[in-house]
BALOBA-1460 file (C-alpha; in Angstrom, 3 decimals):
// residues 242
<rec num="1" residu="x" x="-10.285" y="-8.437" z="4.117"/>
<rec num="2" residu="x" x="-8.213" y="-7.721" z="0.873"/>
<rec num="3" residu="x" x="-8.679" y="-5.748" z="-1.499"/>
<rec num="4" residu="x" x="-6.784" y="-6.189" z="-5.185"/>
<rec num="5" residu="x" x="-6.241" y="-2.569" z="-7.502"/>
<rec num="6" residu="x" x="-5.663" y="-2.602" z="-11.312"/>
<rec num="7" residu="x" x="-3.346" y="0.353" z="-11.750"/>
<rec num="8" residu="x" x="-1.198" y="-0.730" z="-14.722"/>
<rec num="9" residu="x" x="-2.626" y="1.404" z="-17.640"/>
<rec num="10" residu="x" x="-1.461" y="4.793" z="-18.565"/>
<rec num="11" residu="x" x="-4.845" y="6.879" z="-19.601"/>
<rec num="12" residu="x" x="-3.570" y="8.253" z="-22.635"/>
<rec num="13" residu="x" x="-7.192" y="8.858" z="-23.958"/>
<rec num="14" residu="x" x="-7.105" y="11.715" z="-21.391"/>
<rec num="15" residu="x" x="-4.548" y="13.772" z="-23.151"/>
<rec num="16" residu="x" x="-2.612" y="16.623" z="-21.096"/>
<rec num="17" residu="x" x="-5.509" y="15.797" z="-17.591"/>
<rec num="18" residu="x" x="-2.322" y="13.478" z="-16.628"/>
<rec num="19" residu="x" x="0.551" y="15.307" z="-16.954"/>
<rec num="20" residu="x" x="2.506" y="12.355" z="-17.668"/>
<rec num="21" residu="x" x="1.013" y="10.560" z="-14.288"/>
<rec num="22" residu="x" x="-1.056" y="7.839" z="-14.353"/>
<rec num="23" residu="x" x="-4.690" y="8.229" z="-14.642"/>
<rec num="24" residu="x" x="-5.112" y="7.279" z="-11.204"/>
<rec num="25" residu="x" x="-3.295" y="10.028" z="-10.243"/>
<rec num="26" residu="x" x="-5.854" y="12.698" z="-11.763"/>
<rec num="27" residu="x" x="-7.462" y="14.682" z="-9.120"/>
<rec num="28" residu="x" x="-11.514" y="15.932" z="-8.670"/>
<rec num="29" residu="x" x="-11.801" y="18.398" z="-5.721"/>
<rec num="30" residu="x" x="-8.007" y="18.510" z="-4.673"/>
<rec num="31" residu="x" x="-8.137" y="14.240" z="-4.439"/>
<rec num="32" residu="x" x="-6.828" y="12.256" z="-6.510"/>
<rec num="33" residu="x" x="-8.869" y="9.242" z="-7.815"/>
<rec num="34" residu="x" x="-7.122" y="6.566" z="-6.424"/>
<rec num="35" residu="x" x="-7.349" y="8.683" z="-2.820"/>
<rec num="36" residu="x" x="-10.724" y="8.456" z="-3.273"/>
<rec num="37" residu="x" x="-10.557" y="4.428" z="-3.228"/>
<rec num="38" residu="x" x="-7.742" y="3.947" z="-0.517"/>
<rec num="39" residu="x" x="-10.493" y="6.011" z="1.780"/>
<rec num="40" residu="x" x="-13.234" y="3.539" z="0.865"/>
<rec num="41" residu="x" x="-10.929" y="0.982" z="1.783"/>
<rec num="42" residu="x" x="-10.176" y="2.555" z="5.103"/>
<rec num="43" residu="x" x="-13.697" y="3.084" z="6.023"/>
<rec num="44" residu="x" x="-14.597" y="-0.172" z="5.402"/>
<rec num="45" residu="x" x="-11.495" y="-1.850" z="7.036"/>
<rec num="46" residu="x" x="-9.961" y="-3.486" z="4.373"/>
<rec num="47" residu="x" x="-6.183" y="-3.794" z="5.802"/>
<rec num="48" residu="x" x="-4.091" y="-5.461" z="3.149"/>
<rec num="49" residu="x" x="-4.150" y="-3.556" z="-0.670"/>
<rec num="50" residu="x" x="-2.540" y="-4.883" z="-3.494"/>
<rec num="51" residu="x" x="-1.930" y="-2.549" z="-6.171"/>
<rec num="52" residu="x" x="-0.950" y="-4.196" z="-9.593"/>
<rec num="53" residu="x" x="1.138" y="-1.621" z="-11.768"/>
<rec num="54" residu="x" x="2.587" y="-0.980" z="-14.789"/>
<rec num="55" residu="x" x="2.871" y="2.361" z="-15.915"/>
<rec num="56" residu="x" x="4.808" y="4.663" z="-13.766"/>
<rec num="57" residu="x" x="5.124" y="2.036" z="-10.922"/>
<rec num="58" residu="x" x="7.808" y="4.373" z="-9.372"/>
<rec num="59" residu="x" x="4.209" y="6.487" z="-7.994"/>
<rec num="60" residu="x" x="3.042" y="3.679" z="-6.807"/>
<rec num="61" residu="x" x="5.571" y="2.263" z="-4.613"/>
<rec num="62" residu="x" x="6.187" y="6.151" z="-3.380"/>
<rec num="63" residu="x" x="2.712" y="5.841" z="-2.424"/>
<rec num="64" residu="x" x="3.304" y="2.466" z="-0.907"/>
<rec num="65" residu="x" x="6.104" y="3.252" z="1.372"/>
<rec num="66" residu="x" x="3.990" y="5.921" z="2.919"/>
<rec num="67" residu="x" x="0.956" y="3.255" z="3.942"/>
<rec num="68" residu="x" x="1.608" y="0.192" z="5.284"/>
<rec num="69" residu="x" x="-1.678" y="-1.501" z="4.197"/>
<rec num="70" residu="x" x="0.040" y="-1.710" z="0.621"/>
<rec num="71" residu="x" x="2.013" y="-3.917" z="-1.429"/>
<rec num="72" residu="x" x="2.949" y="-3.240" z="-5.706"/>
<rec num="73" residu="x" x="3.359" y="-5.975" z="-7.480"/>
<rec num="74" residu="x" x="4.769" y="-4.839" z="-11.058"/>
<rec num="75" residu="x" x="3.418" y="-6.319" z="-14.609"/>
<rec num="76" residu="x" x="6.294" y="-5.974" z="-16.799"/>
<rec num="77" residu="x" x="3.737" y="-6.990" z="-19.857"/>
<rec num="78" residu="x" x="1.100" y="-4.503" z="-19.212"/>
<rec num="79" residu="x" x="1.610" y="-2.758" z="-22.734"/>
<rec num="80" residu="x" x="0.991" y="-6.395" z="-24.284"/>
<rec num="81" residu="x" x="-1.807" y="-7.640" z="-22.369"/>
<rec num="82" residu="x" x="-5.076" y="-6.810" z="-21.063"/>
<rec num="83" residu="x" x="-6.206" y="-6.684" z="-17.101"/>
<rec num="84" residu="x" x="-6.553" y="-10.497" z="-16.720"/>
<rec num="85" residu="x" x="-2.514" y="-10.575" z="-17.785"/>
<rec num="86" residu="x" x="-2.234" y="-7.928" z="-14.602"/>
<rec num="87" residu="x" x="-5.184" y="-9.680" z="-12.163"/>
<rec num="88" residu="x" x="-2.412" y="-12.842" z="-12.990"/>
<rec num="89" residu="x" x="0.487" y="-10.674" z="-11.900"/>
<rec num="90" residu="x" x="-1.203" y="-10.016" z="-8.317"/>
<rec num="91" residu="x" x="-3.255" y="-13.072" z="-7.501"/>
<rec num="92" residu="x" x="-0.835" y="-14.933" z="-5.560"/>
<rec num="93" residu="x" x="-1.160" y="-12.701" z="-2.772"/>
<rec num="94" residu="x" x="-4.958" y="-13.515" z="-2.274"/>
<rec num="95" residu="x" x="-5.630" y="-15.446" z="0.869"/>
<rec num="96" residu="x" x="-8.865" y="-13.588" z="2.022"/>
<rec num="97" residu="x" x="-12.139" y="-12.260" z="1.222"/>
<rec num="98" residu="x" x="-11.190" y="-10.116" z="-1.106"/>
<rec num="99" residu="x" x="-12.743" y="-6.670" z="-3.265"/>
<rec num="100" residu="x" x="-11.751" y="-6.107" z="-6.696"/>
<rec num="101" residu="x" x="-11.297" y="-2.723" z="-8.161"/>
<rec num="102" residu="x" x="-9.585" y="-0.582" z="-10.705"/>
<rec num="103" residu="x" x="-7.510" y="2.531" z="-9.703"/>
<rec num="104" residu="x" x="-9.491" y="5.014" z="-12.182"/>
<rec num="105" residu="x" x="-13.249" y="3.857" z="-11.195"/>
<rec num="106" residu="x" x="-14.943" y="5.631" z="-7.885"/>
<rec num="107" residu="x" x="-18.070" y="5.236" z="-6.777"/>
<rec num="108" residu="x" x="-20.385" y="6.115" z="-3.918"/>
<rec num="109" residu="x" x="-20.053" y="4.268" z="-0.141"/>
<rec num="110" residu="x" x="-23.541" y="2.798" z="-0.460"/>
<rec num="111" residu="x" x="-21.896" y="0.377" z="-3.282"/>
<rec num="112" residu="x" x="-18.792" y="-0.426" z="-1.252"/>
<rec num="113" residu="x" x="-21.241" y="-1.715" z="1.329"/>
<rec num="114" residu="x" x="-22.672" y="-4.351" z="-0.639"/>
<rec num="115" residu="x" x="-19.436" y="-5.148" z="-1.503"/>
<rec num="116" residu="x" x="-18.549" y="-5.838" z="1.615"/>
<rec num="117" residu="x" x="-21.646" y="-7.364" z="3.576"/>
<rec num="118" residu="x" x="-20.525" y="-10.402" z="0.666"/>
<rec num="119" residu="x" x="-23.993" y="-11.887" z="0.431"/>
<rec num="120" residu="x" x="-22.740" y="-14.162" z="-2.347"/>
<rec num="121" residu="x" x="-19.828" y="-15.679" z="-3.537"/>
<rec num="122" residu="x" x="-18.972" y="-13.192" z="-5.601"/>
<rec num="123" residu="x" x="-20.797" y="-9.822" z="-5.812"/>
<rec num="124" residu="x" x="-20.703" y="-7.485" z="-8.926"/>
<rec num="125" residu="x" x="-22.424" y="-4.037" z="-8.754"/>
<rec num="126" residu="x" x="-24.740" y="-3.458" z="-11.748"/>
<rec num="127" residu="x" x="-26.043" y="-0.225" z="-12.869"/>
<rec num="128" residu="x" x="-29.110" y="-1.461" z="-14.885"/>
<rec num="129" residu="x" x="-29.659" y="0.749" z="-17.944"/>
<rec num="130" residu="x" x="-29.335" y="0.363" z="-21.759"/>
<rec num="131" residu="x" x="-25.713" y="-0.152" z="-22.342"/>
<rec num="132" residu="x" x="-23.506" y="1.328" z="-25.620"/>
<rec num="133" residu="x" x="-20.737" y="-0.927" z="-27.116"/>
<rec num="134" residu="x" x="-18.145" y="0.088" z="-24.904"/>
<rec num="135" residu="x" x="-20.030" y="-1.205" z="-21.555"/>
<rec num="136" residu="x" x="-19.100" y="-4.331" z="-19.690"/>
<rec num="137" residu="x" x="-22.660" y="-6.017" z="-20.363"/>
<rec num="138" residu="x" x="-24.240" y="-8.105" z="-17.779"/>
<rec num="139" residu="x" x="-27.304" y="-10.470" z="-18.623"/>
<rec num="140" residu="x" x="-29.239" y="-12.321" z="-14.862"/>
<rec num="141" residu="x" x="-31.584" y="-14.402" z="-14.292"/>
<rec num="142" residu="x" x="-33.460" y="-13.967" z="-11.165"/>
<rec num="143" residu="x" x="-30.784" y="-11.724" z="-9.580"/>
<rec num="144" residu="x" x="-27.648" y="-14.557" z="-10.548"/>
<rec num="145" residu="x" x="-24.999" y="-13.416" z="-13.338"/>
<rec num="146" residu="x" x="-25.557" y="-16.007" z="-15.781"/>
<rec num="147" residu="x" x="-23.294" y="-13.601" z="-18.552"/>
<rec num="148" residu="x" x="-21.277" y="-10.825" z="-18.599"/>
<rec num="149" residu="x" x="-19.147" y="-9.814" z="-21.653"/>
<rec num="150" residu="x" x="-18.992" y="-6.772" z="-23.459"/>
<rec num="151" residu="x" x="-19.430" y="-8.772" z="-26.845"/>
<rec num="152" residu="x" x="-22.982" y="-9.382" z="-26.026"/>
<rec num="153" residu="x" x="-25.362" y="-7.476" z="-28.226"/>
<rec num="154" residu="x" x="-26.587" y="-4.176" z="-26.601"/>
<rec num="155" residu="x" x="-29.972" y="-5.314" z="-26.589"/>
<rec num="156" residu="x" x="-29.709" y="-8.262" z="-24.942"/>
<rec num="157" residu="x" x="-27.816" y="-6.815" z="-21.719"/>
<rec num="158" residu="x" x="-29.728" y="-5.565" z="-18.503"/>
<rec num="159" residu="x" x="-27.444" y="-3.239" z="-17.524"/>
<rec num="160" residu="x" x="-23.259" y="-2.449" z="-16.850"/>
<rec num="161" residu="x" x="-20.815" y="-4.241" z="-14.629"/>
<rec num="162" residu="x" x="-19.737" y="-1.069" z="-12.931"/>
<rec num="163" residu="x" x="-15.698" y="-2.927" z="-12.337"/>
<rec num="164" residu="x" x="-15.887" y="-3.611" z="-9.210"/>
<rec num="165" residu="x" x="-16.536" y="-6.977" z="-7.074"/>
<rec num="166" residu="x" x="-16.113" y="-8.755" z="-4.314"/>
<rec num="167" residu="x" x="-15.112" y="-12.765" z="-3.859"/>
<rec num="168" residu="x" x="-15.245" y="-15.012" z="-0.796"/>
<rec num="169" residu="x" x="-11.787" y="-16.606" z="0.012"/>
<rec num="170" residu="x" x="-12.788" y="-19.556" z="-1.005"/>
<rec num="171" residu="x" x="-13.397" y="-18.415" z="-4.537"/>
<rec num="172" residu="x" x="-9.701" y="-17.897" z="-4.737"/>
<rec num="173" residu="x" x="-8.665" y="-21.192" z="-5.785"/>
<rec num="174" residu="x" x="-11.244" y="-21.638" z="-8.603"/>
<rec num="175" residu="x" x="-10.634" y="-18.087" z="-10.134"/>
<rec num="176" residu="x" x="-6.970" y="-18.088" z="-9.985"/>
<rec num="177" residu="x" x="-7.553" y="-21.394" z="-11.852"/>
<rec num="178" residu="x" x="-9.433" y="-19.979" z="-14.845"/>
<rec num="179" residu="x" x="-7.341" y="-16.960" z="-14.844"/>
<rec num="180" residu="x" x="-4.041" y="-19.717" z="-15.309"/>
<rec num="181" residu="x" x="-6.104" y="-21.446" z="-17.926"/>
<rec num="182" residu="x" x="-7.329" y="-18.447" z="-20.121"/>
<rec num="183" residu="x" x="-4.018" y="-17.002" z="-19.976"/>
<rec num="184" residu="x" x="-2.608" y="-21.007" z="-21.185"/>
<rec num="185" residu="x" x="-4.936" y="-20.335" z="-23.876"/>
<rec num="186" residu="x" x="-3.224" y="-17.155" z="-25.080"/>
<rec num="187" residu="x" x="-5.870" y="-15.121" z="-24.488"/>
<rec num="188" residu="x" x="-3.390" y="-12.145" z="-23.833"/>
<rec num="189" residu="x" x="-6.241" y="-9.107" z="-24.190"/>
<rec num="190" residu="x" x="-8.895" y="-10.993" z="-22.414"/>
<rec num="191" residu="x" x="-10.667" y="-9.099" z="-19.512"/>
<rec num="192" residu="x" x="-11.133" y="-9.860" z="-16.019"/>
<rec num="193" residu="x" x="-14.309" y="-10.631" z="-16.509"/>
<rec num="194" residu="x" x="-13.593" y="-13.534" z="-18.508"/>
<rec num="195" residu="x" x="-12.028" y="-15.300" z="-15.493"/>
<rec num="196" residu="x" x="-15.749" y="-14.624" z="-13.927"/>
<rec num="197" residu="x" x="-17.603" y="-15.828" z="-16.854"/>
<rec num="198" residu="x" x="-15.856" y="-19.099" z="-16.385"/>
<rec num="199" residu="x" x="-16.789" y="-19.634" z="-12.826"/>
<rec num="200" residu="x" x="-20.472" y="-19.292" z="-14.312"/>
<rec num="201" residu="x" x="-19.847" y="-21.082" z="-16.644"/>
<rec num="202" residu="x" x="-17.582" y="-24.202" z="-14.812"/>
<rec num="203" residu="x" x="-18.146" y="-24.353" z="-11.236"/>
<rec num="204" residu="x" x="-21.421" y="-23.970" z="-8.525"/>
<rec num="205" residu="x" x="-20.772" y="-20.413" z="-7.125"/>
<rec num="206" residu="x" x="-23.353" y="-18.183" z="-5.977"/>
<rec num="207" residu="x" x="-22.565" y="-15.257" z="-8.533"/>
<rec num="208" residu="x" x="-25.054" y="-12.328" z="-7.630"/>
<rec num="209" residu="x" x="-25.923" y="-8.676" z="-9.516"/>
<rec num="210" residu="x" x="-26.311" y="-6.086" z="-6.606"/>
<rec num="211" residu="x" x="-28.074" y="-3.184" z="-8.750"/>
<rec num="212" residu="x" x="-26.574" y="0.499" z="-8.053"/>
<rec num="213" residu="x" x="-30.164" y="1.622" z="-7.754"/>
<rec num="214" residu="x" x="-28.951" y="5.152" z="-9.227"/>
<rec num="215" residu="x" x="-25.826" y="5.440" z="-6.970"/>
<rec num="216" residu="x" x="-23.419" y="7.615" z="-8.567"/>
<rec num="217" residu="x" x="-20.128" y="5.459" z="-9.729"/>
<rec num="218" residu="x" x="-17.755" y="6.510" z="-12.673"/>
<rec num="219" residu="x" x="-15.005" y="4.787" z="-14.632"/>
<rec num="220" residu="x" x="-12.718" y="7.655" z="-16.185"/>
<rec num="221" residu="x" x="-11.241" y="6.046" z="-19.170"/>
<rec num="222" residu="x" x="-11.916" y="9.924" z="-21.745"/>
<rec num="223" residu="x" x="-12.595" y="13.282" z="-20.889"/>
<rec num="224" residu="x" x="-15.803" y="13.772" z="-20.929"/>
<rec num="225" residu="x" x="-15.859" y="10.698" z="-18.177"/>
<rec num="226" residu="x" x="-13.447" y="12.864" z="-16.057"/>
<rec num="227" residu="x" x="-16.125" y="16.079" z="-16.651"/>
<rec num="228" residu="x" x="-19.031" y="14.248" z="-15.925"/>
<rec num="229" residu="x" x="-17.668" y="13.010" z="-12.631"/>
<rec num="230" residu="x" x="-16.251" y="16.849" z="-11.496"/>
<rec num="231" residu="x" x="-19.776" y="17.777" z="-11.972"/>
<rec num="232" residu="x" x="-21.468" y="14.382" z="-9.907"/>
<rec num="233" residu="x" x="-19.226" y="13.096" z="-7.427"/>
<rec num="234" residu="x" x="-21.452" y="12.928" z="-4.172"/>
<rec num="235" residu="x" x="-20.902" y="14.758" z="-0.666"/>
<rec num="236" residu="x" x="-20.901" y="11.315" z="0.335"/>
<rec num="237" residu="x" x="-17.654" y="10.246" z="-1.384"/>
<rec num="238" residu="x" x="-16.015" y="13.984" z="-0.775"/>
<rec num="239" residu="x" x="-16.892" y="13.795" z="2.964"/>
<rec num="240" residu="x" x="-14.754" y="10.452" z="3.655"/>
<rec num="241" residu="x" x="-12.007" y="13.472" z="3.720"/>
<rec num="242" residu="x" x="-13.861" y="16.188" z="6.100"/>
């Protein structure tokens, strides 16, 4: 299994917390966040990692040439385009089942597993709640994705794609497709997500919601993100380092 890492941004909505590092680089307990994901990838054997970067790559391939499981791929463009623009950089390197992930978002093992049992086609971790503007919006029907956007209006959503997923291998071909397409299109700040919205939208895959159930998982994009996470991260994600 693979496993594909958006790493390109630079956090600046965290102020001084990065002392010039990348976000991914900020640490809770003594770990950094991105530790916190190359252990998750460990435990669940995931042996090939492909880190897409941008911002301070140099960190990145330091922390490359001390693990053998990864490879950086650079996105020269990341200050002009959004995460589909680096998802393009990196997808050339897919050949596998694969997990999708972003360097700044943890989250608690019991969500990795459903990750990685793969019961679908593609699997995307939903925290059902009510959802603010900001929140990747999911709408299902019957436990399929039938739209996920975070234009959709707040009301209409059933909960938050949490930004992490999983894909079959033989996904690949169709995603990287729509991914070439949207990008064709000059849709330079579209999200990953639109790439999966296409698939929905263009082909037969079996695209499934596997609810959090209350799991703790946390995207730190501002501070009080980073705060609420020092004060929730689970024994169960701070004991992969006992």
């Amino acid at each position: 299994m693979q496993a594909i890492m958006m790493a390109a941004g630079k956090g600046s909505r965290l102020g001084s917390l990065t002392g010039g590092k990348p976000k991914a680089f900020a640490q809770i307990n003594g770990k950094r966040l991105i530790d916190y994901n190359l252990r998750l990838l460990e435990t669940y054997q995931v042996d090939e990692i492909i880190i897409v970067t941008g911002y301070q790559c140099e960190a990145f391939e330091k922390l490359a040439a001390d693990d053998k499981r990864i490879k950086t791929v650079y996105n020269p463009f990341y200050e002009m385009m959004n995460v589909l623009g680096s998802f393009y950089m990196g997808m050339h390197l897919l050949h596998d089942d694969f997990i999708y992930l972003h360097a700044d978002t943890i989250c608690e093992p019991r969500i990795f597993e459903q990750l990685v049992k793969m019961e679908a086609d593609v699997t995307l971790p939903v925290d059902c709640k009510a959802c603010d503007d900001e929140a990747m919006k999911v709408r299902s029907e019957d436990g399929k994705i039938v739209q996920i956007t975070k234009d959709m209006p707040n009301e209409l959503a059933d909960g938050e794609f949490i930004g992490m997923a999983s894909f079959r291998r033989s996904v690949i071909p169709a995603l990287c497709e729509k991914t070439k397409h949207l990008l064709m299109e000059k849709e330079f700040a579209a999200y990953f997500e639109s790439a999966i919205q296409r698939l929905i939208d263009e082909t037969e895959f079996g695209i499934k919601e596997a609810p959090t159930d209350g799991a703790f998982w946390a995207e730190i994009d501002f501070m009080e993100d980073y705060e609420n996470a020092v004060k929730k991260i689970p024994k169960s994600l701070t004991g992969l380092f006992v």
